[in-house]
N, C-alpha and C positions, 0 to 999 in steps of 0.2 A: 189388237187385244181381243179374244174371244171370249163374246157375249153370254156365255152360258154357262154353266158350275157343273161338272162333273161329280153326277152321288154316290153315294154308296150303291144303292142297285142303281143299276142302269139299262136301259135298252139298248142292245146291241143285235145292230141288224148286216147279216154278214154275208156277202153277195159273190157270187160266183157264176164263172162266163158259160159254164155246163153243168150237168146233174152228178149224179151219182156214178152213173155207168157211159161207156166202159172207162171215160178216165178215173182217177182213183183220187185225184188230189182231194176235192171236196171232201170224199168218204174219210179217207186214211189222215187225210191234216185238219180241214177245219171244222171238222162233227166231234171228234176227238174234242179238241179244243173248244165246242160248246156246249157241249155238255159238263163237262168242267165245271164252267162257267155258270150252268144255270145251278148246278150244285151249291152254290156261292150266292145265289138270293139273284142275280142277275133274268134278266127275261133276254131270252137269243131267240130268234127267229130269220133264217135262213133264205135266201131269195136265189132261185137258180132258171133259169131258162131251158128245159131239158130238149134241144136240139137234136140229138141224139137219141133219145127217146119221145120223139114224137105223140107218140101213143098217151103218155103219162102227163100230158100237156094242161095245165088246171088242178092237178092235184097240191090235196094240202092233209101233210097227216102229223105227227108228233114220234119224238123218238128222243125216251130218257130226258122229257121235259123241254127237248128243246125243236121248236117251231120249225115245220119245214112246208113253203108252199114252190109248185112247180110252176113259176109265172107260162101263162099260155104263151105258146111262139106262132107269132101271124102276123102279117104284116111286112114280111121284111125286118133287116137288121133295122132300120128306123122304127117299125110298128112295136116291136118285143121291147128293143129300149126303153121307148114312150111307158110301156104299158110299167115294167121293173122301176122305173122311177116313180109313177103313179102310187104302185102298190108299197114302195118304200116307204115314201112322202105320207100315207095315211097312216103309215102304223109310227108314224115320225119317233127315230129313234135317236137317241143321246150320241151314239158311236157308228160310225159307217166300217165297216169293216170289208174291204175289198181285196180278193182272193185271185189274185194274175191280174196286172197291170194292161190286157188285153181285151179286146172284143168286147163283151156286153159291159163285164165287172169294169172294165177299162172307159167305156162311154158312160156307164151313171157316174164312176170316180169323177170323170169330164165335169159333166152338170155338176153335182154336188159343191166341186170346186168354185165351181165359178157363181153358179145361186145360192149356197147353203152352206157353205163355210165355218158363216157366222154364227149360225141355229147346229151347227152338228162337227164333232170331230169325225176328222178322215183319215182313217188308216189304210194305207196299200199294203197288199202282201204279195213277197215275190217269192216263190220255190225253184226255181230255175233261169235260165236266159232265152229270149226269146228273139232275140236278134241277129244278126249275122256270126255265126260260130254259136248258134243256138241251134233252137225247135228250128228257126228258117232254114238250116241247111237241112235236113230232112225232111219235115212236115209237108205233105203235098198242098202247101197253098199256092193261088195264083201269086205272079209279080203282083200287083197292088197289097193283095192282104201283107204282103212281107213285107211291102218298107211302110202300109198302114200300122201292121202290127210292132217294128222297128220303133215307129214314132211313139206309137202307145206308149211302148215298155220305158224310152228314155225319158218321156214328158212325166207320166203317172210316179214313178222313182221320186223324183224331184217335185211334183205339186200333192202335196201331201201332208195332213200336221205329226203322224209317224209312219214309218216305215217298218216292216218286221220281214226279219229276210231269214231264208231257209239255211244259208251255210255261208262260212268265213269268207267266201272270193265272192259270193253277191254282195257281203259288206264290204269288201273293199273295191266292189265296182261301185255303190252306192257311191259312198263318198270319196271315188273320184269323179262324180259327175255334179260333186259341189253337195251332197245332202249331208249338213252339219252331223255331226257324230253322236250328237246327243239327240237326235231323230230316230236313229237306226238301231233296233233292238232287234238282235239277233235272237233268234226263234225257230232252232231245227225240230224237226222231227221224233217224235216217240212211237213207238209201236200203232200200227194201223188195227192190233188185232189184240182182244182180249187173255190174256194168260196167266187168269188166277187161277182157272181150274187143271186139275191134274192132267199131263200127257196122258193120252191110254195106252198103257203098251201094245194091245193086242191089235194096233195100227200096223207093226211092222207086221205079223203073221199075215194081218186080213191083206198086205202089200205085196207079200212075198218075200219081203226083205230079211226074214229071222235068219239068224248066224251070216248073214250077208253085212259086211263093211260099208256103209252108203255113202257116197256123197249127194249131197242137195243141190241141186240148180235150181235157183229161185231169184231171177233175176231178168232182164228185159234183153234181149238178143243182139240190139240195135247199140247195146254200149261198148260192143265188143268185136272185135275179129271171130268171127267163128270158127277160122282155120287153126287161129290159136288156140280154142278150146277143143278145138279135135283135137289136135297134137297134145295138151295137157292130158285129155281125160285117154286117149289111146294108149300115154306111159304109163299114164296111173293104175287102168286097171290092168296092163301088162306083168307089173309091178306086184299087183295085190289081186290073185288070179279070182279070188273070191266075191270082190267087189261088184257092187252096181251103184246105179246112178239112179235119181230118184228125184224127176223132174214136176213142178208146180206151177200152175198159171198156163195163160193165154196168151198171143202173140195180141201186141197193140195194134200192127202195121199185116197185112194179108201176108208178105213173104216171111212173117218170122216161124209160122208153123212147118213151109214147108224147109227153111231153115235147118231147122227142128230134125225133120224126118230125114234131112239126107244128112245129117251128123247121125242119126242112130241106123243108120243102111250101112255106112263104113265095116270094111271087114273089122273083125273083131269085138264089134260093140251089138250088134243087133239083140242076140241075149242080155244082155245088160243090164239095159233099160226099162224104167218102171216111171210110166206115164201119169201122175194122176190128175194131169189137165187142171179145168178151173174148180175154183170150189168155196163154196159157202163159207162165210167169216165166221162161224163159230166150227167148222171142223177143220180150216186152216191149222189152227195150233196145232192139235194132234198129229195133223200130215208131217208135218215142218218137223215136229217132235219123232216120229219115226227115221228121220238120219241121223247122221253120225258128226258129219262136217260141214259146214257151208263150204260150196267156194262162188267166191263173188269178184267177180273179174271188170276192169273197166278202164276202157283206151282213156290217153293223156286227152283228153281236147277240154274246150271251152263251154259244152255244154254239161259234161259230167263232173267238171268242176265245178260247177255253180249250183249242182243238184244235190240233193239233201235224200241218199237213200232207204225208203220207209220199209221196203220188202229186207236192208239189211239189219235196222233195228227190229223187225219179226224174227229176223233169223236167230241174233241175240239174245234177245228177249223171252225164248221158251229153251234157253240154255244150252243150243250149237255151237261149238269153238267155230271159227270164220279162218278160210284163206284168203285172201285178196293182196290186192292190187294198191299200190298206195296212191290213190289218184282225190283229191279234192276234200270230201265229206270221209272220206273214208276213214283217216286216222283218228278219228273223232267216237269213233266206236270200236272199230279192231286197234287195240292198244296193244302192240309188241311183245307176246308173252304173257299176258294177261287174260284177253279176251280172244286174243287168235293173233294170226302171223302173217305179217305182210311182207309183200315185194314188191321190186319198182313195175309201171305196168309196162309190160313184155318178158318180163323174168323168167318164162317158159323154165326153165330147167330147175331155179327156184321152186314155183310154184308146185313142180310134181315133189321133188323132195321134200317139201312140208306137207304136201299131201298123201302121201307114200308113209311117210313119221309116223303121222298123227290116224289115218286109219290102223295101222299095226299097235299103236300105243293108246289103249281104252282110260290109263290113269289118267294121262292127260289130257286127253280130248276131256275128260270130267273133271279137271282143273279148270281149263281153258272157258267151260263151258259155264260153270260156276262162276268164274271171274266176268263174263259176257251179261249174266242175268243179272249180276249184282251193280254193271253196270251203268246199264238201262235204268236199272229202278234208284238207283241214284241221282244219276243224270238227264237222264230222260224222262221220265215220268211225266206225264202230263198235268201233274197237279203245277208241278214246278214250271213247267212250260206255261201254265195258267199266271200265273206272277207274272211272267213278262209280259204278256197279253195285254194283262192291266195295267201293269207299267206304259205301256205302249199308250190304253185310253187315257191316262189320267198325264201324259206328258204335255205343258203347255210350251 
């Protein structure tokens, strides 16, 4: 029985294995989600290890009330541990909230479990798979990290007082690895990016895109065949001689740019294409808002199922109709006629024909796209996403 009462505000201290940059989970899922929260009378303050940013190593600043310090990395993976529990332990919070069931967030989950159980709820959050037919089958770690991190992901799931998982097939890998049902609150994804304020129109002109049909790529390179997205976007714009493409983001992995470069070399496509790389969260919306159609493509496997797409609720979210792929998370936001149009993933011939439709038909892509926004703000919202959260802390 656990020693403690659960209050009305609470401390919730909410741990993550990297910073900010360049992965996006912490950013796009769980600052979304605390700030929510601090909106709510709650105190959050954030513990992250920036690995990856080195340089930013010791910093501590605030953002929309809620706590953010960069625990120093030195040491070794033991030393930065040591220190994230240390700085946890003094600011002793009511709720653990721990953000990938790996590496550091995965080691203080460890500790906490096993010394502070009693003094503190522990919630694990998983956004993806990290195991074999996961992040291991690509991620350049050594053999050790991969069946280290292997063990993480299986043990952390299961030593836990809840669970909050990013989409339908993590809960039903949860509990088949025994995690009672009434542990596991499903907890996808809302928008990583703000979209109260108006699109600008004059996005498309400063883009080049005016009288131009667009489609948006706005998606990670590694979920997909790329040969298959030649061949889509080669009929399409064959199709609709007018058209370009109208690519967003950064490659996560070194080959995804030049990827990238030798799909827009292909005869045919070099004019095209309209590059606007990476870009700051608040002029996101507007880019995203200067096309026409999502298309969001993503191979059958085991890690795209368990992943809980955020760059496809951005897409939604500022009122793009979506093509995709009906693979995992996906049906959960492109609703069949509603919000956009799905196909099974490899439908190439599919896929252009509702892409070909839907740039030639502007009434509907502004159905589609209307039904997409509405939603989001239905479903997704992170206010509503904040319910479960607490549900989550307050489950004994």
């Amino acid at each position: 029985m656990l020693q403690f009462v659960i209050k009305n505000r609470m401390r919730i201290g909410v741990i993550g294995p990297f910073g900010f940059h360049p992965n996006k989970t912490m950013r796009s899922r769980a600052l979304p989600l605390a700030r929510i929260l601090v909106q709510r009378g709650h105190d959050v303050r954030m513990f992250m290890p920036p690995w990856q940013e080195s340089d930013q190593a010791g910093r501590s600043w605030q953002e929309d009330g809620v706590e953010i310090r960069y625990t120093p990395v030195s040491g070794g993976v033991l030393g930065t541990t040591a220190r994230l529990i240390r700085e946890v332990a003094a600011w002793s919070p009511d709720v653990l909230h721990c953000f990938k069931p790996k590496a550091y967030s995965g080691l203080v989950a460890w500790w906490y479990w096993h010394f502070r159980r009693r003094q503190v709820r522990l919630v694990t959050d998983t956004d993806d798979w990290e195991g074999a037919g996961g992040w291991n089958d690509i991620a350049l770690y050594s053999g050790w990290q991969k069946r280290f991190f292997a063990w993480q992901e299986k043990w952390g799931i299961v030593h836990c007082q809840s669970l909050t998982v990013a989409s339908r097939a993590l809960q039903t890998l949860a509990w088949s690895q025994g995690v009672p049902p009434d542990k596991v609150f499903y907890l996808p994804n809302g928008p990583g990016i703000a979209t109260k304020t108006s699109i600008a129109a004059n996005k498309r002109t400063e883009l080049g895109l005016e009288g131009r049909p667009t489609i948006l790529l706005y998606s990670r390179l590694f979920e997909f065949d790329t040969g298959r997205l030649a061949q889509i976007l080669l009929r399409t714009l064959s199709s609709v001689s007018e058209a370009a493409v109208l690519t967003v983001g950064a490659g996560l992995f070194e080959d995804d740019s030049e990827q990238l470069r030798q799909l827009q070399s292909l005869d045919g496509l070099e004019d095209r294409f309209v590059n606007a790389g990476w870009l700051e969260e608040e002029t996101l919306p507007h880019v995203l808002g200067a096309a026409d159609v999502g298309l969001y493509l993503m191979d059958d496997t085991l890690l795209n199922r368990t992943k809980c797409p955020v760059k496809l609720a951005d897409i939604l979210s500022v009122g793009l109709p979506v093509v995709a792929e009906n693979v995992g998370q996906v049906p959960e936001y492109v609703i069949q006629n509603k919000t956009g149009l799905l196909r099974p993933s490899g439908d190439i011939d599919g896929l252009v024909a509702d892409l070909t439709d839907l740039l030639q038909d502007e009434r509907r892509r502004a159905q589609l796209g209307a039904g997409g926004r509405e939603h989001i703000q239905a479903n997704f919202n992170w206010q509503h996403l904040a319910d479960i959260a607490e549900a989550a802390y307050r489950n004994s």
